[in-house]
N, CA, C and O atoms as a Maestro MAE file, in Angstrom:
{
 s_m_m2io_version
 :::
 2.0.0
}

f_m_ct {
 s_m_title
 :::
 protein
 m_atom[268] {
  # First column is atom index #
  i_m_mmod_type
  r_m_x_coord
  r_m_y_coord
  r_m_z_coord
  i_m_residue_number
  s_m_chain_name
  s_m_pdb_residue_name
  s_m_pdb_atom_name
  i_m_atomic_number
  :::
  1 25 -6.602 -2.797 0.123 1 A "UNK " " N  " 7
  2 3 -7.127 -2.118 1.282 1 A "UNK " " CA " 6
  3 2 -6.611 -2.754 2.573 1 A "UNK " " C  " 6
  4 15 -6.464 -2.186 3.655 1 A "UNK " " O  " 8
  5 25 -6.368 -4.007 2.278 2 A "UNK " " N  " 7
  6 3 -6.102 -4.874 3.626 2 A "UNK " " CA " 6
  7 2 -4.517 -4.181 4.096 2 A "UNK " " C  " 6
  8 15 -4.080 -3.514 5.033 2 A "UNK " " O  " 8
  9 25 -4.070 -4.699 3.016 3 A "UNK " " N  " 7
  10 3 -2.494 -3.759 3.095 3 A "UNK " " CA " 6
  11 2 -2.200 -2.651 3.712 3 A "UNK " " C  " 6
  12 15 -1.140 -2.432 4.298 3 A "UNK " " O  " 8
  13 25 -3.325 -1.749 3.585 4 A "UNK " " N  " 7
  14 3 -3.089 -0.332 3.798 4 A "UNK " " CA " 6
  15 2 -3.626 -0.261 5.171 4 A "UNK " " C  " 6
  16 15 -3.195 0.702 5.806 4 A "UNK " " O  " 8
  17 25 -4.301 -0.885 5.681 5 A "UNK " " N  " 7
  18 3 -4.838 -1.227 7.203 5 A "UNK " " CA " 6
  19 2 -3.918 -1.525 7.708 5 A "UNK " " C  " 6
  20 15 -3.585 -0.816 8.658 5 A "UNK " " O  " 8
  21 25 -3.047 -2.690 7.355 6 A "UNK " " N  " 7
  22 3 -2.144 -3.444 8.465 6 A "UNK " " CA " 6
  23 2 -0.805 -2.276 8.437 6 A "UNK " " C  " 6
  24 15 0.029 -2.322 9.341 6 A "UNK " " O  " 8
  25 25 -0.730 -1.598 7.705 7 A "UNK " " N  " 7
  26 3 0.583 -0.943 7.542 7 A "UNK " " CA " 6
  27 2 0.385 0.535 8.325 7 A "UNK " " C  " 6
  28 15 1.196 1.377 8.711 7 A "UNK " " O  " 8
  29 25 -1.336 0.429 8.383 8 A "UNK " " N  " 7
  30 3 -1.109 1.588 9.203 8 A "UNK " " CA " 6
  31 2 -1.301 1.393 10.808 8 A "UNK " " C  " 6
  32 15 -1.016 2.213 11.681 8 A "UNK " " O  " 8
  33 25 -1.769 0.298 10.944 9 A "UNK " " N  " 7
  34 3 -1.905 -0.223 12.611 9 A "UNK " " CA " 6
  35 2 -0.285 -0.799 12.845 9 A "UNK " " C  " 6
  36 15 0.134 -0.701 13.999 9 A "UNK " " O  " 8
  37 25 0.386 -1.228 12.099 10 A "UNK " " N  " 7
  38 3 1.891 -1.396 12.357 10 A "UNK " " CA " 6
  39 2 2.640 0.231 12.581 10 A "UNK " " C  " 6
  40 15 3.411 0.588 13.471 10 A "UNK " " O  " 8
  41 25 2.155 0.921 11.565 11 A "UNK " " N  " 7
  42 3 3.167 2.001 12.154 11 A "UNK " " CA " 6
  43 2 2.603 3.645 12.968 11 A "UNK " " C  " 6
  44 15 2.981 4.802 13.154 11 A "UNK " " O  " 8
  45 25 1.486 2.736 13.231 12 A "UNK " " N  " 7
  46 3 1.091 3.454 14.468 12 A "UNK " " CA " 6
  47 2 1.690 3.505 15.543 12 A "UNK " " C  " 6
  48 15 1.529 4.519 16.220 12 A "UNK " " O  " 8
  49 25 2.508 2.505 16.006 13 A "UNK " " N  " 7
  50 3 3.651 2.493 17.049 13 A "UNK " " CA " 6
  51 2 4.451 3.795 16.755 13 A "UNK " " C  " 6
  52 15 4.444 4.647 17.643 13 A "UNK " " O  " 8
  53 25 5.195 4.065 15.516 14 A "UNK " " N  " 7
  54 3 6.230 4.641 15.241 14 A "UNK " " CA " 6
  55 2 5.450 6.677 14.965 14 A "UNK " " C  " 6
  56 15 6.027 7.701 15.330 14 A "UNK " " O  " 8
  57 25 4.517 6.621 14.476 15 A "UNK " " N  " 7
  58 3 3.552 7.654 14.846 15 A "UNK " " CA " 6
  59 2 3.123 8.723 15.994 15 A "UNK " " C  " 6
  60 15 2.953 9.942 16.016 15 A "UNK " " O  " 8
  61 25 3.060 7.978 16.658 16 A "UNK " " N  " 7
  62 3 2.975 8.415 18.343 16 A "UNK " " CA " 6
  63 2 4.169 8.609 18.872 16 A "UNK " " C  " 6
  64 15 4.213 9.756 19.319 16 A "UNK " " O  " 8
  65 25 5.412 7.892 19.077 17 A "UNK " " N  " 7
  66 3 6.806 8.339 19.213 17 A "UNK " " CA " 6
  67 2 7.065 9.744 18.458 17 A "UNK " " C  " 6
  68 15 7.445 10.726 19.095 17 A "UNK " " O  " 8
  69 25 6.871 9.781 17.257 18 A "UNK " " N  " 7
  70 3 7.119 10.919 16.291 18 A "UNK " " CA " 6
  71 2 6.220 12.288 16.915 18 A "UNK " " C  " 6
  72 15 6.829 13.333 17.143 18 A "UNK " " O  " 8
  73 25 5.320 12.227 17.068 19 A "UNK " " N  " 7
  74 3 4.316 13.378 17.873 19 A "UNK " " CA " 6
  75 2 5.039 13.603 18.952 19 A "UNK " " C  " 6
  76 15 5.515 14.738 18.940 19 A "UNK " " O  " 8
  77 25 5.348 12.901 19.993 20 A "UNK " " N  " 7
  78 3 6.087 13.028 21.221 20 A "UNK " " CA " 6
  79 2 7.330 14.012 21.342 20 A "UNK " " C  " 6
  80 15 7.653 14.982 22.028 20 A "UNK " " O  " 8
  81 25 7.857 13.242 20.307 21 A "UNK " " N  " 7
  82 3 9.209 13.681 19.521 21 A "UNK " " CA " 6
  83 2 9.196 15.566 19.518 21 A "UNK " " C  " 6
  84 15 9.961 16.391 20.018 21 A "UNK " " O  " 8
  85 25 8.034 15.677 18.764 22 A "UNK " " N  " 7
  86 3 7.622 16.995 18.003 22 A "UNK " " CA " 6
  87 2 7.901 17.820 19.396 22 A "UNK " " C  " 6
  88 15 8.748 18.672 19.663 22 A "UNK " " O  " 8
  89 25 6.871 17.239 20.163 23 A "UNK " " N  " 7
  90 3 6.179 18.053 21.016 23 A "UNK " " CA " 6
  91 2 7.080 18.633 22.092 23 A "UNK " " C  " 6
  92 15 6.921 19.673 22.730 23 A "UNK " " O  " 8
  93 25 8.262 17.556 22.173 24 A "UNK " " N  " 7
  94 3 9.203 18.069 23.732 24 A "UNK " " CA " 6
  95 2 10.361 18.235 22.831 24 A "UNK " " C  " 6
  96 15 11.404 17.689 23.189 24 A "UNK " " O  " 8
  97 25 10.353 19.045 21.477 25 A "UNK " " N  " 7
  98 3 11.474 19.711 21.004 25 A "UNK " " CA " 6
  99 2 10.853 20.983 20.887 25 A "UNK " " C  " 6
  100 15 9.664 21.157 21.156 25 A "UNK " " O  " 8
  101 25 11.754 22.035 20.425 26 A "UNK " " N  " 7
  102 3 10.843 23.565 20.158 26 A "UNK " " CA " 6
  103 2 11.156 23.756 18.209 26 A "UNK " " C  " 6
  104 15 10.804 24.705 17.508 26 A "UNK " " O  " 8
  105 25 11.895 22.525 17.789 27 A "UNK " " N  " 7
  106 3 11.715 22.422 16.365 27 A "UNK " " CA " 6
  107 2 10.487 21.767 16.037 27 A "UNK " " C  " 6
  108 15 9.931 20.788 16.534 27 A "UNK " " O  " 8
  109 25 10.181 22.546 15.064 28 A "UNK " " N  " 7
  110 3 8.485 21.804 14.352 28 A "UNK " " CA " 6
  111 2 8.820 21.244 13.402 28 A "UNK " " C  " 6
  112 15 7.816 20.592 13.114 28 A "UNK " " O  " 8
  113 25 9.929 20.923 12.321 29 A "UNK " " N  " 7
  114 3 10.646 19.973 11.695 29 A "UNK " " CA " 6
  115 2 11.789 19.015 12.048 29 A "UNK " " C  " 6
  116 15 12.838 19.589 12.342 29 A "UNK " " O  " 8
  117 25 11.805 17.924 12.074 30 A "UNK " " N  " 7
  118 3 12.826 17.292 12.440 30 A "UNK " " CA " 6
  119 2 13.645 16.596 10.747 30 A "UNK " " C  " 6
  120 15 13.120 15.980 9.820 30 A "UNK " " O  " 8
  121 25 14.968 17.018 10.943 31 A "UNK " " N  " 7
  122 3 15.795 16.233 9.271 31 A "UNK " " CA " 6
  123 2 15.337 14.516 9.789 31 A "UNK " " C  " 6
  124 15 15.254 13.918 10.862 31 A "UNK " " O  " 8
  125 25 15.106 14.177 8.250 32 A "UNK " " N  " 7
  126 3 15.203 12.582 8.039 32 A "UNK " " CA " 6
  127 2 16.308 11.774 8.779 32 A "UNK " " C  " 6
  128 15 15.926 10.616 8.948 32 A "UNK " " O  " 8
  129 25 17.883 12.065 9.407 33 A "UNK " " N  " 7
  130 3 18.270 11.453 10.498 33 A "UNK " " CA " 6
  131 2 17.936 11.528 11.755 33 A "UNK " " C  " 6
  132 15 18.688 11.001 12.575 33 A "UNK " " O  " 8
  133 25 16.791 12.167 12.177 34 A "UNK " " N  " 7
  134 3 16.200 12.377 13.869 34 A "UNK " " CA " 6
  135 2 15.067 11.621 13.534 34 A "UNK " " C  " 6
  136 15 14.617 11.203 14.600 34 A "UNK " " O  " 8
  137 25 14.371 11.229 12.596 35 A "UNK " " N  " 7
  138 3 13.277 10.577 12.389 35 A "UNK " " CA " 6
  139 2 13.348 8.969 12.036 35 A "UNK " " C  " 6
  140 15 12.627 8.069 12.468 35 A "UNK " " O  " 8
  141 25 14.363 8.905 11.183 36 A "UNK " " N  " 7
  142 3 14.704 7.399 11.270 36 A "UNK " " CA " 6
  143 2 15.565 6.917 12.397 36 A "UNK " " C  " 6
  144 15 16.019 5.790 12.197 36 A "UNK " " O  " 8
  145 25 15.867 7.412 13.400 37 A "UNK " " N  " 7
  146 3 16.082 7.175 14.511 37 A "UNK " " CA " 6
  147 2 15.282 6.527 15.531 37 A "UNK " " C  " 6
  148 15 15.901 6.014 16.464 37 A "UNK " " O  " 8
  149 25 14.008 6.457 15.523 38 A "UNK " " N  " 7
  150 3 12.773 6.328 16.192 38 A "UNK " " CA " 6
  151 2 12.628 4.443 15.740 38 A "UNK " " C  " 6
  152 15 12.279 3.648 16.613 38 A "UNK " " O  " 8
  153 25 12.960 3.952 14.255 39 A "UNK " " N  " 7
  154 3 12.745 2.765 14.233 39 A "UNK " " CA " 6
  155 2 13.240 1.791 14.674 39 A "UNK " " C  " 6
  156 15 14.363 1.545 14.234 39 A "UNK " " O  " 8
  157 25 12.750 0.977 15.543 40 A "UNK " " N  " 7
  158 3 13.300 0.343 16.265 40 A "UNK " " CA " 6
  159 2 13.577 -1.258 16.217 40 A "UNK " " C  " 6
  160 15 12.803 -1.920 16.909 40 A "UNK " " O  " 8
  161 25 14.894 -2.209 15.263 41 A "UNK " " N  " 7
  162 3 14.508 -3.309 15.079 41 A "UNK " " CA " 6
  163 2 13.976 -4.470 16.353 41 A "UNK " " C  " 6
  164 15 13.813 -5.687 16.271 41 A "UNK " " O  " 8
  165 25 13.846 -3.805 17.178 42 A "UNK " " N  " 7
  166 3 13.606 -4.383 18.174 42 A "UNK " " CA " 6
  167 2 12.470 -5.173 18.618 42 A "UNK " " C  " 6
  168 15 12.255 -6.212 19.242 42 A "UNK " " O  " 8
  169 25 11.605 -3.906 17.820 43 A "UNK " " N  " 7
  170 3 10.269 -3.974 18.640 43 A "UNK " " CA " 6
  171 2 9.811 -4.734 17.207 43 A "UNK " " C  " 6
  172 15 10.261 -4.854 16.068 43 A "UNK " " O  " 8
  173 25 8.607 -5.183 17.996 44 A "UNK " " N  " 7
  174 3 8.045 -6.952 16.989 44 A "UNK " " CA " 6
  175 2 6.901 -5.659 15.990 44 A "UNK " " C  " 6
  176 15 6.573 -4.593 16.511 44 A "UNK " " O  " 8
  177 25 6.499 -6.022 14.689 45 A "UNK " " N  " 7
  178 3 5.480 -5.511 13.820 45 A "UNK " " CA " 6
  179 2 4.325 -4.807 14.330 45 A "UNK " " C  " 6
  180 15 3.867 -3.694 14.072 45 A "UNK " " O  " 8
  181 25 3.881 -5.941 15.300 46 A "UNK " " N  " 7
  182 3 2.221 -5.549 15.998 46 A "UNK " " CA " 6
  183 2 2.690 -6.127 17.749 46 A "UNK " " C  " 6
  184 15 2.966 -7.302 17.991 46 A "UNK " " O  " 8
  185 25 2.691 -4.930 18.878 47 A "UNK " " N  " 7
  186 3 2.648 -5.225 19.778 47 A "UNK " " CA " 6
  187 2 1.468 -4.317 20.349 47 A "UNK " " C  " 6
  188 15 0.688 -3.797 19.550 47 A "UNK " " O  " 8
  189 25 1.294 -4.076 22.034 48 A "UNK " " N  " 7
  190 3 0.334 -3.816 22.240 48 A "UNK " " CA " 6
  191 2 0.388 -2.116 22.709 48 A "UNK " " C  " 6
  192 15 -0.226 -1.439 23.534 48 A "UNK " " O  " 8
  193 25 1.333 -1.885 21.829 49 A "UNK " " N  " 7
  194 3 1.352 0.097 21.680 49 A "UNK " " CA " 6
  195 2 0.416 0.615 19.904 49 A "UNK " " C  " 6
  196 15 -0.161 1.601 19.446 49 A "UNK " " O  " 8
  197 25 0.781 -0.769 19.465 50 A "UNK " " N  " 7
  198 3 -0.475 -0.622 18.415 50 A "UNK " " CA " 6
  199 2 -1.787 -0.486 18.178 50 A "UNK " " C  " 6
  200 15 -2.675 -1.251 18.553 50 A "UNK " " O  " 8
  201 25 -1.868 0.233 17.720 51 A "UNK " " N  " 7
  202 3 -3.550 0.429 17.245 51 A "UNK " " CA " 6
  203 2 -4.570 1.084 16.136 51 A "UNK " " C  " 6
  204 15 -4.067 2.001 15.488 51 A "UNK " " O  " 8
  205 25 -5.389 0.881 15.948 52 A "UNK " " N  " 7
  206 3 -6.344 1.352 14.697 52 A "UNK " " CA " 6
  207 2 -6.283 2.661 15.307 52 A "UNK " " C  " 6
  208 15 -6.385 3.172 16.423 52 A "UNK " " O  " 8
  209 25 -5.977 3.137 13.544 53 A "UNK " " N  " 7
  210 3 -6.348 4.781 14.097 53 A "UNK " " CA " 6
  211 2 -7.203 5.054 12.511 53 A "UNK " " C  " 6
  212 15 -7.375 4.323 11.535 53 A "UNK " " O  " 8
  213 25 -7.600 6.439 12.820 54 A "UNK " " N  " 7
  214 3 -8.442 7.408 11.843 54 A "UNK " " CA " 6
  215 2 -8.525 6.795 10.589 54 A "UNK " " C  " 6
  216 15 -9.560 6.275 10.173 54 A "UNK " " O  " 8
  217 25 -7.580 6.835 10.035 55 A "UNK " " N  " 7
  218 3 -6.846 6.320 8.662 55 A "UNK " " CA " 6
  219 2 -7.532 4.641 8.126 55 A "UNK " " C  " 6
  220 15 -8.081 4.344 7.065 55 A "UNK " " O  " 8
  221 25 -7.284 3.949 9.107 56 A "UNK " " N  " 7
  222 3 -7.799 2.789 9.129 56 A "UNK " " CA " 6
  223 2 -9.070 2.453 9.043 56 A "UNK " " C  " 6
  224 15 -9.566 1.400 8.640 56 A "UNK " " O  " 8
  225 25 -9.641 3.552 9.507 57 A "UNK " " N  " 7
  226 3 -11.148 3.837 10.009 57 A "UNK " " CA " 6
  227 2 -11.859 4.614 8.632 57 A "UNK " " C  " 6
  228 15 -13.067 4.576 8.399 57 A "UNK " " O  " 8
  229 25 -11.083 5.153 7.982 58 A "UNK " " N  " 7
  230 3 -11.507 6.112 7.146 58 A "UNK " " CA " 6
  231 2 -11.808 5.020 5.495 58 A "UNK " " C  " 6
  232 15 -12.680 4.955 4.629 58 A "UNK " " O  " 8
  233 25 -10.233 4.193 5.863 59 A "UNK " " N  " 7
  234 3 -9.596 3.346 4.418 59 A "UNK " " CA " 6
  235 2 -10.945 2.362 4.518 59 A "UNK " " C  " 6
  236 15 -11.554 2.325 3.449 59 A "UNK " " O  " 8
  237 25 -11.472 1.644 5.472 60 A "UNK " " N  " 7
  238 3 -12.847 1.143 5.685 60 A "UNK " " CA " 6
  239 2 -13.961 1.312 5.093 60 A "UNK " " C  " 6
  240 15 -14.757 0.528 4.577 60 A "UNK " " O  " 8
  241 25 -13.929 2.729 5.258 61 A "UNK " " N  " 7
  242 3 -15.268 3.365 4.963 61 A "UNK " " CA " 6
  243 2 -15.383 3.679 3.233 61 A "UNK " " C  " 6
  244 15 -16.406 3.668 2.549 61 A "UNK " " O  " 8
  245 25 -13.960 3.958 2.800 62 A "UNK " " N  " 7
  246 3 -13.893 4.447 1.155 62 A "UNK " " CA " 6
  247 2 -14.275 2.905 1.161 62 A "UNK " " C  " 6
  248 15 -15.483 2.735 0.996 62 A "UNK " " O  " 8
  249 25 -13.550 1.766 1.310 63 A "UNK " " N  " 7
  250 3 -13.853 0.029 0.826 63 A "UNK " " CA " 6
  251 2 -15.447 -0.213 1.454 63 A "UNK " " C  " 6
  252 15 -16.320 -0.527 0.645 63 A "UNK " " O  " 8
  253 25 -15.617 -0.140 2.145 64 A "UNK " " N  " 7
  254 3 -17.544 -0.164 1.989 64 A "UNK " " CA " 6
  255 2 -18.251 0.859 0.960 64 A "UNK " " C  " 6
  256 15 -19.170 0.322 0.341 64 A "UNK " " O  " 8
  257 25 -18.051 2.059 0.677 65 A "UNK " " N  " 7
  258 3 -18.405 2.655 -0.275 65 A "UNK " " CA " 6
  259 2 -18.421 2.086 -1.815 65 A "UNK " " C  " 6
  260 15 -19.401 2.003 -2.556 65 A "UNK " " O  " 8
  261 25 -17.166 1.747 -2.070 66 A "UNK " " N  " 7
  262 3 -16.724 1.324 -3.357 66 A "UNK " " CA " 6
  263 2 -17.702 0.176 -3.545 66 A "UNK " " C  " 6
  264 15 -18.606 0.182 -4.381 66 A "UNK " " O  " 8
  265 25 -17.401 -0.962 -2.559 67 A "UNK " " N  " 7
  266 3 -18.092 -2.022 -2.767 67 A "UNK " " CA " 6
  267 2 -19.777 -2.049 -2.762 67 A "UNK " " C  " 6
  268 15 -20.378 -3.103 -2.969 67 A "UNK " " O  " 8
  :::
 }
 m_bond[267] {
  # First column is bond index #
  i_m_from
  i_m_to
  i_m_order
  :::
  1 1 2 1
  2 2 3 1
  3 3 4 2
  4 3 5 1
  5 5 6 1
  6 6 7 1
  7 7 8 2
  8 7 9 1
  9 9 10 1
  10 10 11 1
  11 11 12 2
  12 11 13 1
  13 13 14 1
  14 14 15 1
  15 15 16 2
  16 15 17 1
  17 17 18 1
  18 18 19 1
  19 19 20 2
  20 19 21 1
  21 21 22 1
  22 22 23 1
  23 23 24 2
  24 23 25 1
  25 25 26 1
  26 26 27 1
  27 27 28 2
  28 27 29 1
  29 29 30 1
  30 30 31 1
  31 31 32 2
  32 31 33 1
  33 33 34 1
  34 34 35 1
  35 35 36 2
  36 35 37 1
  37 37 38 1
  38 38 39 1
  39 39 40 2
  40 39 41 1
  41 41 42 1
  42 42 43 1
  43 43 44 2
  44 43 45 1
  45 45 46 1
  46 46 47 1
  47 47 48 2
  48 47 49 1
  49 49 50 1
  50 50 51 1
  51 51 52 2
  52 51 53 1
  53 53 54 1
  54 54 55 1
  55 55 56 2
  56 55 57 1
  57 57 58 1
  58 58 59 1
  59 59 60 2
  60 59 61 1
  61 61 62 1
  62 62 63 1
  63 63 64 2
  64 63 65 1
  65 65 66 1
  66 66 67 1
  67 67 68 2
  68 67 69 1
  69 69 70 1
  70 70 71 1
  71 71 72 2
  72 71 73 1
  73 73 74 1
  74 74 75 1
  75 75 76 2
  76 75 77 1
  77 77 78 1
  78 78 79 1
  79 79 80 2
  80 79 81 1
  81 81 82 1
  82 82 83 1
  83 83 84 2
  84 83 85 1
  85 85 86 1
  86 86 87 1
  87 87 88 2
  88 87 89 1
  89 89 90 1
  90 90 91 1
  91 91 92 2
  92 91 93 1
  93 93 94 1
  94 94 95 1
  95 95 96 2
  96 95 97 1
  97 97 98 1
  98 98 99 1
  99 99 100 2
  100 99 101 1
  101 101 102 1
  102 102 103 1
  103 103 104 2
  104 103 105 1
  105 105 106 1
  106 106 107 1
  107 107 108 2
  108 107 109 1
  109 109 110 1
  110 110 111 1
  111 111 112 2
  112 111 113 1
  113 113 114 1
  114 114 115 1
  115 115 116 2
  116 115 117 1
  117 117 118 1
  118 118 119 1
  119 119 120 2
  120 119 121 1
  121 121 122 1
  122 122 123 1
  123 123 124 2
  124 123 125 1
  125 125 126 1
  126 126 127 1
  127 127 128 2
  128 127 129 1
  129 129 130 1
  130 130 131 1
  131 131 132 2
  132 131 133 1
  133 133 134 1
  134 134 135 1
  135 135 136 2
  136 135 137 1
  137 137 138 1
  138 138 139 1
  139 139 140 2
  140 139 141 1
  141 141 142 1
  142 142 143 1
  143 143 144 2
  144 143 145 1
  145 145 146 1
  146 146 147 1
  147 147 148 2
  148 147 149 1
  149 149 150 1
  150 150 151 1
  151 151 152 2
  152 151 153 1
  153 153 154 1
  154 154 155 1
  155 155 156 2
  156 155 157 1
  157 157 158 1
  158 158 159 1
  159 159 160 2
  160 159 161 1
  161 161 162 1
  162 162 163 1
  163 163 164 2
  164 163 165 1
  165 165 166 1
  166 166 167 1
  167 167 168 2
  168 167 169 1
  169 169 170 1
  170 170 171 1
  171 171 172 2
  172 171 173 1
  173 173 174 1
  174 174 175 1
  175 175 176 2
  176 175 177 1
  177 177 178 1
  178 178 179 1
  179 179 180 2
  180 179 181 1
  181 181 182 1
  182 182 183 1
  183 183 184 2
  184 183 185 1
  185 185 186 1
  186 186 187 1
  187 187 188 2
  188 187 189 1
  189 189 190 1
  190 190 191 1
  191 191 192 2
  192 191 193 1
  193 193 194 1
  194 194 195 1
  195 195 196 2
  196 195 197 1
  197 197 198 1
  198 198 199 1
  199 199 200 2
  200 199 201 1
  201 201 202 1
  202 202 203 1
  203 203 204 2
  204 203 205 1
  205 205 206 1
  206 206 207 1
  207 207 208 2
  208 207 209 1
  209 209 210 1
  210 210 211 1
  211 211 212 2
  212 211 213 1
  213 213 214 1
  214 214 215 1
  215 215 216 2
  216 215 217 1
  217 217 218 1
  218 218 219 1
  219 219 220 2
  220 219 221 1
  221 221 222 1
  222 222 223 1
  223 223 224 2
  224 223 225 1
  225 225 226 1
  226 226 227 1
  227 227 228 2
  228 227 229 1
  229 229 230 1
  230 230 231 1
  231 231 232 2
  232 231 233 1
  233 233 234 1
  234 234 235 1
  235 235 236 2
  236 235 237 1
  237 237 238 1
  238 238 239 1
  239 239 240 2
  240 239 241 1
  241 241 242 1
  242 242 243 1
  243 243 244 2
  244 243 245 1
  245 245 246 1
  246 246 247 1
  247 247 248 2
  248 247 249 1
  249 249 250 1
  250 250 251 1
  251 251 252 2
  252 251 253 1
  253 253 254 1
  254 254 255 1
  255 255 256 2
  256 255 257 1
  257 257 258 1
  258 258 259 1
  259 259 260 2
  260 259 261 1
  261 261 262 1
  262 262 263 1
  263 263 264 2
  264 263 265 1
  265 265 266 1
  266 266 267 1
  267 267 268 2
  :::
 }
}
């Protein structure tokens, strides 16, 4: 569960670029070379465009349930 938290607050950066992406093209699919375009080795794992989203919030709630 921990895994699946950090992997989704890490690519929450890359998430939000991708929506952006969507939104100021008039294609509603983009091919797998316009999308792996967006990753950037640049940018560090966890900076401060990161953040908990839904998913994270949700993966929480199934791991309090279970437990």
């Amino acid at each position: 569960m921990l895994g699946a938290i950090i992997g989704d607050v890490a690519g929450s950066y890359y998430e939000v670029l991708e929506v952006k992406a969507i939104r100021e093209s008039s294609l509603k699919r983009r091919s797998y070379e316009d999308r792996i375009k967006v990753l950037d080795n640049s940018v560090s794992l966890f900076d401060d465009n990161c953040s908990c989203t839904d998913d994270s919030i949700l993966t929480m709630a199934i791991m309090d349930a279970i437990i």
